[in-house]
C-alpha positions as CSV (number, residue, x, y, z in Angstrom):
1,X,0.0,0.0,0.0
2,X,1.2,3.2,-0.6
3,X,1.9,5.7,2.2
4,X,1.3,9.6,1.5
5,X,3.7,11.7,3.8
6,X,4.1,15.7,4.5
7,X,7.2,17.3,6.6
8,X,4.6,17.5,9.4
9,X,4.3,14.1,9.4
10,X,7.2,12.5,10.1
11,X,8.9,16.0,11.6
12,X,7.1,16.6,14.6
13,X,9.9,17.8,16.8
14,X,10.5,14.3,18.3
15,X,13.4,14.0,16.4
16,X,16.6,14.7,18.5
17,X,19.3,16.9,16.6
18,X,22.3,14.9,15.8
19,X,25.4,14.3,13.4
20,X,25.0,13.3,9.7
21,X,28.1,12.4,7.1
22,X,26.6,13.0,3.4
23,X,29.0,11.0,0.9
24,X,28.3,12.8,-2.3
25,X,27.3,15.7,-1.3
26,X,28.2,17.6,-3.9
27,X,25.5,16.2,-6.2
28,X,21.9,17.4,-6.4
29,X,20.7,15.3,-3.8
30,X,23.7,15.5,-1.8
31,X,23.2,19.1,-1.7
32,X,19.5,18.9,-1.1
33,X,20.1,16.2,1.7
34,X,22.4,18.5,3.6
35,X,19.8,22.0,3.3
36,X,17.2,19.5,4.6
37,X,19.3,18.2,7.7
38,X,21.1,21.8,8.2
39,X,16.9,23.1,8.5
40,X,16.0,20.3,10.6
41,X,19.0,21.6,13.2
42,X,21.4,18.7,12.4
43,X,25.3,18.9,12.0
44,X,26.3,18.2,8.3
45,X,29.8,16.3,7.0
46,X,29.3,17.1,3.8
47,X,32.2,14.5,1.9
48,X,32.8,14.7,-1.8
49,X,36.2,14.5,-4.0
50,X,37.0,17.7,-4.7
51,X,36.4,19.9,-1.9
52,X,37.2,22.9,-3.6
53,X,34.6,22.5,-6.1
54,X,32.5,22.9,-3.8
55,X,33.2,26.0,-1.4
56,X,29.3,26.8,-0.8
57,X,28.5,24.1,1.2
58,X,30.7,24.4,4.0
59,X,30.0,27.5,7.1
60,X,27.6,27.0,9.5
61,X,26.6,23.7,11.2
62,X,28.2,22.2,7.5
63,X,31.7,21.0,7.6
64,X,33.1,20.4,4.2
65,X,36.0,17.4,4.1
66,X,37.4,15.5,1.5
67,X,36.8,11.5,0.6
68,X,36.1,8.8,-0.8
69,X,32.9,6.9,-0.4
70,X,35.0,3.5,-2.1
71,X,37.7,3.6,0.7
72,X,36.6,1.9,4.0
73,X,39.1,3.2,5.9
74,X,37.6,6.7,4.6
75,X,34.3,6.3,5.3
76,X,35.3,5.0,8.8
77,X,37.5,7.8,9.6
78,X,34.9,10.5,8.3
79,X,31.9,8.7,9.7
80,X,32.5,8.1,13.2
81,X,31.0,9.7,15.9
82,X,28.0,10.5,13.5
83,X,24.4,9.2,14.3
84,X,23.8,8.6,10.4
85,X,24.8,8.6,6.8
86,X,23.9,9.3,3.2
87,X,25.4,7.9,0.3
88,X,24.1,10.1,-2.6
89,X,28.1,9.6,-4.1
90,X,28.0,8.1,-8.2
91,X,30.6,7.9,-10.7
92,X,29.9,7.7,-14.3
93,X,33.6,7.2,-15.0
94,X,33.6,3.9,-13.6
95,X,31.3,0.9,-14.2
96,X,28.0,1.0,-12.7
97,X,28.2,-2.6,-11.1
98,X,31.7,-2.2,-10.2
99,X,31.2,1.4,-8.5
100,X,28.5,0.7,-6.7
101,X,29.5,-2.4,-5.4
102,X,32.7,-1.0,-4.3
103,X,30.9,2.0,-2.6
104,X,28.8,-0.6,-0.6
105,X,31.3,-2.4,0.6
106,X,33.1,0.4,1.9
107,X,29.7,2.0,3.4
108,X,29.2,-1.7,5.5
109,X,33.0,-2.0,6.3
110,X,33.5,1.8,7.5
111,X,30.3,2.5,8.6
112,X,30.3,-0.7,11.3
113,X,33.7,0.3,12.0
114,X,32.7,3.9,13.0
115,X,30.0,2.5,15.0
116,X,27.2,4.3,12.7
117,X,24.0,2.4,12.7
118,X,21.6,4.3,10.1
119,X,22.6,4.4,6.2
120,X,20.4,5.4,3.7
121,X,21.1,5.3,-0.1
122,X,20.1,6.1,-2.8
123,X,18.8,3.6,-6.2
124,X,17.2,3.7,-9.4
125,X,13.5,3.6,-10.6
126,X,14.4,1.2,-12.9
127,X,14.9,-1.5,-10.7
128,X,11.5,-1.1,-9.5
129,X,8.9,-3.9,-10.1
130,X,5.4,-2.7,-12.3
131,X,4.5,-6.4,-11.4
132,X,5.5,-9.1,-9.5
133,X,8.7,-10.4,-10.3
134,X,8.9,-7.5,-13.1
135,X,11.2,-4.8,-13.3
136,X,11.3,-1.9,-15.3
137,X,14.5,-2.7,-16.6
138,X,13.1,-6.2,-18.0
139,X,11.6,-4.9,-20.8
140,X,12.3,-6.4,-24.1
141,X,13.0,-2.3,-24.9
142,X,14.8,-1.2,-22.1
143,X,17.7,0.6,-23.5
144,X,20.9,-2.2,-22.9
145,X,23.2,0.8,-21.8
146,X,20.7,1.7,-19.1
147,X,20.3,-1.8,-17.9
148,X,24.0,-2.3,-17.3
149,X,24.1,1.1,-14.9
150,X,20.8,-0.4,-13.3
151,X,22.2,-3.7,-12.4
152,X,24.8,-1.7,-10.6
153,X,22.2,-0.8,-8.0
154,X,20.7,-4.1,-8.0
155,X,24.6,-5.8,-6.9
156,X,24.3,-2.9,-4.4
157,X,21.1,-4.0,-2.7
158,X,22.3,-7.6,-2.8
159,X,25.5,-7.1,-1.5
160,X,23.9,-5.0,1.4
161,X,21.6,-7.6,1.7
162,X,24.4,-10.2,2.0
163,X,27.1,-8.6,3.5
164,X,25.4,-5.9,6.4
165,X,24.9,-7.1,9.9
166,X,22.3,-6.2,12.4
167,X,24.2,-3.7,13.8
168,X,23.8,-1.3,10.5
169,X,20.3,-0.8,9.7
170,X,20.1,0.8,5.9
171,X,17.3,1.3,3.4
172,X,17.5,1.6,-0.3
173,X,15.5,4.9,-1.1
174,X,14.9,4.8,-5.0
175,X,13.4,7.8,-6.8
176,X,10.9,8.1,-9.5
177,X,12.5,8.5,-13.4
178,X,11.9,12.1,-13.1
179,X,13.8,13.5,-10.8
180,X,13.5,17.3,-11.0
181,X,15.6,19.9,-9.6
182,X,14.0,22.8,-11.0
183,X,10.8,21.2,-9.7
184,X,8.8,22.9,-7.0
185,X,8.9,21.5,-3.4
186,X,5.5,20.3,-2.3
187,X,6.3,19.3,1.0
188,X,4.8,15.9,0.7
189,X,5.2,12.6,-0.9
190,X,4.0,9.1,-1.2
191,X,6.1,5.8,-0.8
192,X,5.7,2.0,-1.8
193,X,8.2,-0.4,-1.1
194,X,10.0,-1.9,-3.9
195,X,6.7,-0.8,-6.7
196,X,6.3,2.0,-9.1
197,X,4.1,4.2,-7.5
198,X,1.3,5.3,-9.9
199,X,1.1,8.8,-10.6
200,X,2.7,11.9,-12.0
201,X,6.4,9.6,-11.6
202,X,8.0,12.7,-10.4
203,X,9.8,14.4,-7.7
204,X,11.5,17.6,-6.7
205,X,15.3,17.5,-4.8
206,X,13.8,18.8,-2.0
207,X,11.0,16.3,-1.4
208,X,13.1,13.3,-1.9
209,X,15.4,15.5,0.8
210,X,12.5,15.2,3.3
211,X,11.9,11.4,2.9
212,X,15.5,10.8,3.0
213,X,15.8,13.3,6.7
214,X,12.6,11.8,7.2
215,X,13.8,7.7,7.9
216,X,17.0,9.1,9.4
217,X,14.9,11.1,12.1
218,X,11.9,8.3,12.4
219,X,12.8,5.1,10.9
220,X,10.2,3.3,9.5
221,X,11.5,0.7,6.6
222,X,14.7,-1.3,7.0
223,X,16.8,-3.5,4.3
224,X,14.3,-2.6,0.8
225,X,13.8,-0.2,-1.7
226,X,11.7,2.1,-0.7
227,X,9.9,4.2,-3.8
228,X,9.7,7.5,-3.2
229,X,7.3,9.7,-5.5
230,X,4.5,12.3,-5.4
């Protein structure tokens, strides 16, 4: 069944303010991850490659470092004495399967290291089921190029699914195709759990923000993908 969410919902003031690394955060949804947790009166490590790309986002409760989100003994270093951690990190100069494979390994390695027990990151739509057993990326004609970066995110899920203990609880949250950052905020969403959501298929940064702060604050679903759409 699908569950319809506002900020009010889930934000209710219960949530207690705390420390959050971002690995990617210079991306869209990095950046909207760490405006969301900043607002919500969190304290940001905002990690990407090349910090001075990316001057904006440190000041304030945001502190800017350098890393990689491959490296366990990055992660660990970088993540510890956080509450909880978003991996928004890609790289289309590496294979999909083999980056994001990588990346997970390092996130269960480092993360149970650091003693971080919350990790949410993020998939694809395409992975998605329309129908039992059927995936949007099963299609006869599903581009072949876009099924290869897909099935990087499906070895992600398994290899969290395989490879993370008890101790780190994580969640898959998997936007819909359109993912807008021009869009405008609504404030709400809607969420399935591993199905397309019917509807517009469409999301703004900043709502996929709030579901992401959202299960880091109150968490509700554990080890899926959890669709997130308006």
């Amino acid at each position: 069944m699908d569950n319809d969410m506002s900020s009010n919902d889930m934000n209710d003031g219960t949530g207690v303010s705390g420390n959050i690394v971002v690995f990617g955060a210079g991306g869209r949804v990095g950046r909207a991850a760490v405006a969301e947790a900043v607002a919500r009166g969190h304290r940001v490590t905002a990690v990407v490659r090349d910090p001075s790309k990316h001057p904006d986002l440190a000041g304030g409760s945001v502190t800017l470092v350098r890393g990689d989100a491959t490296d366990p003994a990055s992660v660990a270093a970088l993540a510890a004495g956080h509450d909880a951690a978003v991996n928004a990190s890609v790289r289309l100069d590496v294979p999909s399967e083999e980056y994001f494979t990588t990346a997970a390994k390092a996130m269960v390695a480092g993360l149970t290291e650091a003693g971080v027990r919350r990790l949410l990151t993020l998939g694809i739509a395409t992975t998605l089921e329309t129908a039992p057993g059927v995936r949007i990326m099963d299609a006869a004609e599903f581009p072949a190029e876009w099924r290869a970066f897909a099935q990087g995110h499906v070895a992600e899920f398994d290899l969290l699914s395989a490879e993370a203990g008890p101790e780190l609880d994580w969640l898959m949250v998997v936007p819909p195709l359109d993912l807008n950052a021009e869009a405008e905020a609504t404030g709400g969403y809607r969420t399935a759990v591993s199905t397309v959501l019917d509807g517009p298929g469409r999301i703004a940064h900043a709502d996929l923000a709030l579901a992401l702060l959202d299960e880091i604050e109150h968490p509700r679903h554990s080890r899926v993908q959890l669709a997130v759409s308006l």
